[in-house]
C-alpha positions in Angstrom: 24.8 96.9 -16.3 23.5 92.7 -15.9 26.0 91.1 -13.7 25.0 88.1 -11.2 24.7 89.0 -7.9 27.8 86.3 -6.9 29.9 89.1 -9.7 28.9 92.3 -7.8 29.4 91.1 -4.3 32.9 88.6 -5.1 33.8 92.3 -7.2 33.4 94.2 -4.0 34.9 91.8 -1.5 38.1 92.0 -4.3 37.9 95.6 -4.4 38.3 95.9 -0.8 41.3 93.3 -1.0 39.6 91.3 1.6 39.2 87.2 1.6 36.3 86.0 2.3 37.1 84.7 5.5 38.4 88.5 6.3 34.9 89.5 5.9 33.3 86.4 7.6 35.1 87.2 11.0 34.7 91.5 10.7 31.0 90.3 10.2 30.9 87.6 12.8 29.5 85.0 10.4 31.1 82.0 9.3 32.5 82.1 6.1 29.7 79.9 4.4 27.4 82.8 4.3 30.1 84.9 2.3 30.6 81.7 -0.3 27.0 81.3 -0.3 26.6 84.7 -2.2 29.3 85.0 -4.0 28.7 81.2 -5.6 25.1 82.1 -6.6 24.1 79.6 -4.0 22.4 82.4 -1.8 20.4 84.6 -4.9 19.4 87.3 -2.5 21.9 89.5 -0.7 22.8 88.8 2.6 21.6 91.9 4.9 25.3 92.1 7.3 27.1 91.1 4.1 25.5 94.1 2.0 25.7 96.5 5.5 29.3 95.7 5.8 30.2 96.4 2.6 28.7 99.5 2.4 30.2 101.0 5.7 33.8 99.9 3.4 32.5 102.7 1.0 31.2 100.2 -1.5 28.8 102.0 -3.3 25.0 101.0 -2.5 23.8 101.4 -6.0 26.4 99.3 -7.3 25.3 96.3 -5.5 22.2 96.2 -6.6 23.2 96.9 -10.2 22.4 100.5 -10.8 25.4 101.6 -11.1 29.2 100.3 -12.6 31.0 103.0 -10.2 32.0 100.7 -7.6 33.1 103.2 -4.8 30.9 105.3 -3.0 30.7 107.3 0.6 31.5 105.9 3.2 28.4 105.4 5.2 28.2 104.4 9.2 25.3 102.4 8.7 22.5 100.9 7.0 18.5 99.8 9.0 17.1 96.7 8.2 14.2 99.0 6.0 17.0 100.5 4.1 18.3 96.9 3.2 15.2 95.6 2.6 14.4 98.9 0.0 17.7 97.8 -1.8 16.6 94.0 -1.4 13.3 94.8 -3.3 14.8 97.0 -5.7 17.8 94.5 -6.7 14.9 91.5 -7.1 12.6 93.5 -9.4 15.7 94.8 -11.4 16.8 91.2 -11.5 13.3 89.8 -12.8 12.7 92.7 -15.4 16.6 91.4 -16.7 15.2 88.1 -16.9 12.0 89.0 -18.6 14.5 91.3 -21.2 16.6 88.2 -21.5 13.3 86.0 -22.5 12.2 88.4 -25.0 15.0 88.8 -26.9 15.5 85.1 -26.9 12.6 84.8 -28.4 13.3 88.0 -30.8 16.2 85.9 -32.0 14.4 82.6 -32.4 11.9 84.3 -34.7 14.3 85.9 -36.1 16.7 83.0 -37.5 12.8 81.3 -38.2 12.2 84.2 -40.4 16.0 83.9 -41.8 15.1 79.7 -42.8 11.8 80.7 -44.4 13.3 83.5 -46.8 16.6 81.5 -47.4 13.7 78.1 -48.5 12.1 80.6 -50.7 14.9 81.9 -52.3 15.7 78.0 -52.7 12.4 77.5 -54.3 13.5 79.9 -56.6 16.5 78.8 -57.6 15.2 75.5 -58.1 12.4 76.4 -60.0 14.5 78.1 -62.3 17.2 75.5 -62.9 13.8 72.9 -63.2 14.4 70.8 -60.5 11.9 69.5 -58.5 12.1 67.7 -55.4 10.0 64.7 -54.5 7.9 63.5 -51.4 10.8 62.1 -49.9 12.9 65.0 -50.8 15.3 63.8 -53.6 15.9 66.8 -56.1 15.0 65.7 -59.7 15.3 67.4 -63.0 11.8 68.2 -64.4 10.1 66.7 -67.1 9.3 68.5 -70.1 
């Protein structure tokens, strides 16, 4: 599972049938720190917006991308070290899925590199065969016998 942050939280708020000014006012919050969040504006997960959400029964492993069930038990409460555990854990998670991303970026780039070399060579060949040659400036000629 690689969702945003904004996905996973806007998901939840939708999953509870709530707006986000519903969740804003059960928090005590305005509802810029909701938007903030579920625009990608805010990367990190607000603490009362995560601890709310989980006291709905969203599950906690779900919101920091562990996990594509989105229910779990209902819970009364979550400490601030509890938050900050699932904080940590959901930033790592999100760095080693931008490192992932990266590398296979770059798989794919040497990839399609490797592609251009093979299909050049192959139309080396075929020019070779056919004698044509091509020029500095890359005009194809016929060769001379």
């Amino acid at each position: 599972m690689s969702k945003a942050i904004s996905v996973i939280y806007k998901t939840a708020r939708k999953h509870l049938k709530l707006s986000q000014r519903a969740i804003a006012k059960k928090m005590g919050t305005s509802d810029g720190v909701v938007s903030q969040v579920e625009t990608g504006k805010n990367k990190t997960p607000n603490y009362e917006y995560t601890k709310f959400l989980m006291t709905q029964g969203i599950n906690p492993f779900y919101l920091i991308g562990l996990s594509d069930e989105i229910e779990g038990e209902l819970i009364d409460t979550v400490s601030k070290s509890e938050y900050e555990v699932l904080k940590t854990a959901f930033e790592e998670l999100q760095e080693k899925n931008e490192n992932l991303e990266k590398q296979v970026s770059e798989m794919v780039s040497r990839s399609e590199f490797e592609e251009v070399v093979q299909e050049n060579q192959t139309l080396q060949k075929v020019l070779k065969m056919l004698q044509i040659e091509a020029d500095q400036d890359g005009n194809l000629k016929k060769k001379n016998h």
